[in-house]
C-alpha positions as CSV (number, residue, x, y, z in Angstrom):
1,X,3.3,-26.7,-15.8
2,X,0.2,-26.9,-14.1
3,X,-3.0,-24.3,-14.6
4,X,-2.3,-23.1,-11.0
5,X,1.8,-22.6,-11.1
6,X,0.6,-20.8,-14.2
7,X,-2.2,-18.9,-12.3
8,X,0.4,-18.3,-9.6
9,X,2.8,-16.8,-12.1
10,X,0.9,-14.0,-13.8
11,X,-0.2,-13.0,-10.2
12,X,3.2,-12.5,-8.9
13,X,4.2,-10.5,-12.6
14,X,1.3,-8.2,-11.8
15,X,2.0,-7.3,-8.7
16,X,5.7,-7.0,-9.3
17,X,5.1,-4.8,-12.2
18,X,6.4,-6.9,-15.0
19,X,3.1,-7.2,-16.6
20,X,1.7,-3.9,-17.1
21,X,-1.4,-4.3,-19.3
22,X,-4.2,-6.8,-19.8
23,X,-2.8,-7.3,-23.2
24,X,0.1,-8.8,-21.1
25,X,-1.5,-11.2,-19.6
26,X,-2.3,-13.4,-22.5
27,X,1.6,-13.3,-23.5
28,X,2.0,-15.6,-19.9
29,X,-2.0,-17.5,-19.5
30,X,-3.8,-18.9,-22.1
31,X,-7.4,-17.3,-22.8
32,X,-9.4,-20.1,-22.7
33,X,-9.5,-21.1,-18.7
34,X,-10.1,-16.8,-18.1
35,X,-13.1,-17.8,-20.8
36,X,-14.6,-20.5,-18.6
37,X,-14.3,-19.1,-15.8
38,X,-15.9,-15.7,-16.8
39,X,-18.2,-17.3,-18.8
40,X,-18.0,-15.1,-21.8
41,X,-16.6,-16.4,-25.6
42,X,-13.1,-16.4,-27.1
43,X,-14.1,-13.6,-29.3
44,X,-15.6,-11.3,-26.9
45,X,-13.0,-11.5,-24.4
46,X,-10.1,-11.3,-27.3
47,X,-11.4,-8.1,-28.4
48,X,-11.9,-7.0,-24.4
49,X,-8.1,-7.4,-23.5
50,X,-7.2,-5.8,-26.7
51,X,-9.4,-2.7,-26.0
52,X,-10.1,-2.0,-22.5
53,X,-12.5,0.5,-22.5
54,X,-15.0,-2.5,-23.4
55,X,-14.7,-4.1,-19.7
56,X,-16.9,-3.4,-17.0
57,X,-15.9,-2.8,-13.6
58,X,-17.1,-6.0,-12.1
59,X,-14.9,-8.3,-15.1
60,X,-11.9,-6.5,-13.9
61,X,-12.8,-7.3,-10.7
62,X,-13.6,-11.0,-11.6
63,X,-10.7,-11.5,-13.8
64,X,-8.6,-10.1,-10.6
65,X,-10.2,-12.7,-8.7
66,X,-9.4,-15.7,-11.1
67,X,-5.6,-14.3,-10.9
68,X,-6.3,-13.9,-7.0
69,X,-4.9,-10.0,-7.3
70,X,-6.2,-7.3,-5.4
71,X,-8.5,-4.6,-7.5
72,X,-6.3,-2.5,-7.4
73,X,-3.6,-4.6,-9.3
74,X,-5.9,-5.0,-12.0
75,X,-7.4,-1.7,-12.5
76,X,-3.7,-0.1,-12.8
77,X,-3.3,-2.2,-15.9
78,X,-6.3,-0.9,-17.1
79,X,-5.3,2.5,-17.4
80,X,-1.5,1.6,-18.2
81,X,-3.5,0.2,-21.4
82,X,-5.4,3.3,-22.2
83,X,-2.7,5.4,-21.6
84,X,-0.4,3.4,-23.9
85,X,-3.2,3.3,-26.7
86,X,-3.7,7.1,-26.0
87,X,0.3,7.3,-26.9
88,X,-0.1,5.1,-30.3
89,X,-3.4,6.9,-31.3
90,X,-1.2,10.3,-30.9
91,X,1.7,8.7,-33.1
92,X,-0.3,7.7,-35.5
93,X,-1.8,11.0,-35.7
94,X,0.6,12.5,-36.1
95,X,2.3,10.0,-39.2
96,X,-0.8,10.7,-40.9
97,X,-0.4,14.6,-41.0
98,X,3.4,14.3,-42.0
99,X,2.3,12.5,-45.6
């Protein structure tokens, strides 16, 4: 399949809703063409999409533009993200007092 069909894809699981976090995204697009086109390195950007908080507003915006989804879109998955790692910082919290 070719880079753009793939391109195409994630954009159309965003804005449907199946892909729900920026974690998602690298289950359905490889990392390296984001990486070129943001200009950043495979580590930097692998520890970005696995914690959020570390992107600034204009690389959500950017990466929304390499997907061609609207801000919005791609902010939305941002805070899915740190809601859901809000959730499994409270679970594990809470393991850790039952032992």
């Amino acid at each position: 399949m070719s880079t753009d069909k793939k391109r195409n894809n994630v954009k159309n699981l965003i804005e449907k809703g199946h892909i729900t976090t920026l974690r998602e995204i690298l289950e359905y697009y490889q990392i390296t063409p984001i990486i070129k086109y943001m200009k950043s390195s495979h580590q930097r950007l692998t520890r970005y999409f696995n914690n959020a908080t570390l992107f600034r507003f204009g690389e959500i915006q950017k990466l929304g533009a390499f997907f061609d989804v609207d801000d919005k879109f791609m902010f939305e998955l941002v805070y899915n993200q740190l809601q859901e790692d809000k959730e499994l910082k409270k679970k594990k919290k809470a393991a850790a007092k039952k032992d």
